[in-house]
Phi, psi and omega in degrees: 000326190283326168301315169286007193245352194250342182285278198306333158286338171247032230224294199274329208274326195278340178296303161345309208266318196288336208270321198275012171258016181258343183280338190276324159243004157297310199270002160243032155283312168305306210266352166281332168323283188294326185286338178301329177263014174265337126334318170266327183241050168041033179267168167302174161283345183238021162273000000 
């Protein structure tokens, strides 16, 4: 029981680890992203 509970501990700590590392380097790709292109082709930002 103890094995499975250590499985699933690491199970979770890597989904954890993958979701806070897509935020950390996901969401300020998009947003250099939306500025480069709100800058070259003269849109809002939030289209």
């Amino acid at each position: 029981m103890e094995a499975l509970s250590t499985v699933l501990l690491i199970i979770y700590a890597v989904i954890g680890g993958a979701s806070t590392l897509y935020l950390l380097f996901g969401m300020p790709v998009i947003i250099i992203w939306k500025i480069l292109r709100a800058a070259k082709y003269h849109i809002r930002l939030t289209d």
